[in-house]
C-alpha positions in Angstrom: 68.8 74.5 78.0 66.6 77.6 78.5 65.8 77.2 81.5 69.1 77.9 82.8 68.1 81.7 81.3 68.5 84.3 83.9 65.4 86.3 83.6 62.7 84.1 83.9 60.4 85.9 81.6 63.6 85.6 78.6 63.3 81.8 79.7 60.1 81.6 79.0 60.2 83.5 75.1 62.9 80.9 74.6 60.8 77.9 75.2 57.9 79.3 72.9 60.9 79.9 70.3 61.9 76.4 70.7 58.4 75.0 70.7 57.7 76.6 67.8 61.0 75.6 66.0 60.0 72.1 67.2 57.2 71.8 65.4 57.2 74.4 62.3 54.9 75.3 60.0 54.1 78.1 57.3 53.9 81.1 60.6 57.1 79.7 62.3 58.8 82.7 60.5 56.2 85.3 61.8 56.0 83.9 64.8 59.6 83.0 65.7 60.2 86.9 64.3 57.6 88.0 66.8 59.0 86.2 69.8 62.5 87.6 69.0 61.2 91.5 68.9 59.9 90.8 72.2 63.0 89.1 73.7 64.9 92.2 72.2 62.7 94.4 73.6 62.8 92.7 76.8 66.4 93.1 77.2 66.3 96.7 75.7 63.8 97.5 79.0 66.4 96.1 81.2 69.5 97.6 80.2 67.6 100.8 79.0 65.0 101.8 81.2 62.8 104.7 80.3 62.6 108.0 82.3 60.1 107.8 84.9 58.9 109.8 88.1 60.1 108.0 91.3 56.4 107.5 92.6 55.9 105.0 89.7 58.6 103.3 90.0 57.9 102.8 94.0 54.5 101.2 92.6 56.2 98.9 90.5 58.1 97.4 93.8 55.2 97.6 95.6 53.6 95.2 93.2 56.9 93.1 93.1 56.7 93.1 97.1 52.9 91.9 97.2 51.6 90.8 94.1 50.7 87.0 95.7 48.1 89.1 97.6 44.9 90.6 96.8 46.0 94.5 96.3 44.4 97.0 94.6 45.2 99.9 92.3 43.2 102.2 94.5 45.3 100.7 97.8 48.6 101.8 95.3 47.8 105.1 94.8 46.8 106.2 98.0 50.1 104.6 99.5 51.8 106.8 96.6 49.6 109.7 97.3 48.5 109.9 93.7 45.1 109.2 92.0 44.5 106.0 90.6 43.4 107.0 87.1 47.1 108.5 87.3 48.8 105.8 88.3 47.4 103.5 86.1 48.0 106.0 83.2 51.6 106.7 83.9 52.3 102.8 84.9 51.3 101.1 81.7 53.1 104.5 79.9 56.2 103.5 81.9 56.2 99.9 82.0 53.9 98.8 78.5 51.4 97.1 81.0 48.7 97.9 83.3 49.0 97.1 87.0 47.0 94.0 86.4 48.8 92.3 83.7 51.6 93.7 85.5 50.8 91.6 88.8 49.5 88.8 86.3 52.8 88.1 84.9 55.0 88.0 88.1 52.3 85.6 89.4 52.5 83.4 86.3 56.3 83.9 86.5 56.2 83.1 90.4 53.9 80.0 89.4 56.1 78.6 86.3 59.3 78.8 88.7 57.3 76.8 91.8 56.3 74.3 89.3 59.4 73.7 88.0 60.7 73.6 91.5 58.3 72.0 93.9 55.6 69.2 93.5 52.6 71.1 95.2 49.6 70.5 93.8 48.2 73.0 91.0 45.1 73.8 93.3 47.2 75.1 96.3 50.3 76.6 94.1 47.4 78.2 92.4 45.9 79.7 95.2 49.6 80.6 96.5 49.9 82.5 93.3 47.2 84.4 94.0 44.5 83.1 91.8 41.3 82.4 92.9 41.0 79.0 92.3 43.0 76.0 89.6 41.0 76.5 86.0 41.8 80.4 86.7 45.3 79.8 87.2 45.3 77.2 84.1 43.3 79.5 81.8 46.1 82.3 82.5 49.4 80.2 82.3 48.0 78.7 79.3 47.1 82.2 77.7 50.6 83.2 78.7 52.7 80.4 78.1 51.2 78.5 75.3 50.8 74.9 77.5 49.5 73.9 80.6 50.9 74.4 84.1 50.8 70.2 84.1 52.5 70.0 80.8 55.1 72.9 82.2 55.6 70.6 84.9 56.4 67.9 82.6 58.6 69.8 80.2 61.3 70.6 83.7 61.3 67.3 85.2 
């Protein structure tokens, strides 16, 4: 079962692998290919993580400490002492991301384990996510996830 994955992002490639098995057509190849480089690069990123300075890598836990709340680049980098054109240069260098689709993913992550979890409705775990309102938060998690937050819902119960 892939949720029982334990990185929640590798969790989430498997389900669009097995969605796409589920139903293939002529891309299943390509995309099935496509979803496996970036499970293999996930794992590669965790077990081999690039060289980085250690100002960086205190942003990226300040974003894992805070990103449910409304936190700029700008508040970031003058924590870290460093400009923000900098950070956000060396950031997305380090990690493959900027600091917002950095703080984008944990939330959607965040959101897809809450709604797996709990029963809140998707207008307050929405807002708890730190999205400013429910056709935000849908717009995202689809983009992200390929399916609804509902239909997530539906797929762990």
């Amino acid at each position: 079962h892939v949720s029982c994955a334990p990185h929640p992002e590798a969790a989430l490639l498997a389900m669009r692998i097995r969605r796409e098995l589920a139903q293939p057509d002529v891309f299943t190849p390509v995309a099935v290919e496509g979803l496996a480089l970036e499970l293999t690069a996930l794992a590669g990123r965790n077990r081999f993580p690039a060289r980085a300075e250690k100002w960086v890598e205190r942003a990226r836990d300040l974003l894992l400490e805070r990103f449910r709340e409304s936190v700029g680049p700008g508040e970031i980098a003058d924590e870290l002492g460093v400009h923000r054109a900098h950070l956000a240069r060396v950031f997305r260098a380090r990690y493959g991301e900027s600091l917002g689709e950095f703080t984008r993913r944990l939330r959607l992550q965040w959101a897809a384990q809450e709604l797996a979890a709990a029963d809140l409705p998707l207008a307050v775990l929405a807002v708890e996510a730190g999205f400013c309102d429910q056709s935000h938060f849908t717009r995202a998690f689809g983009r992200q996830y390929g399916v609804t937050p509902a239909r997530f819902r539906a797929m762990h119960r």
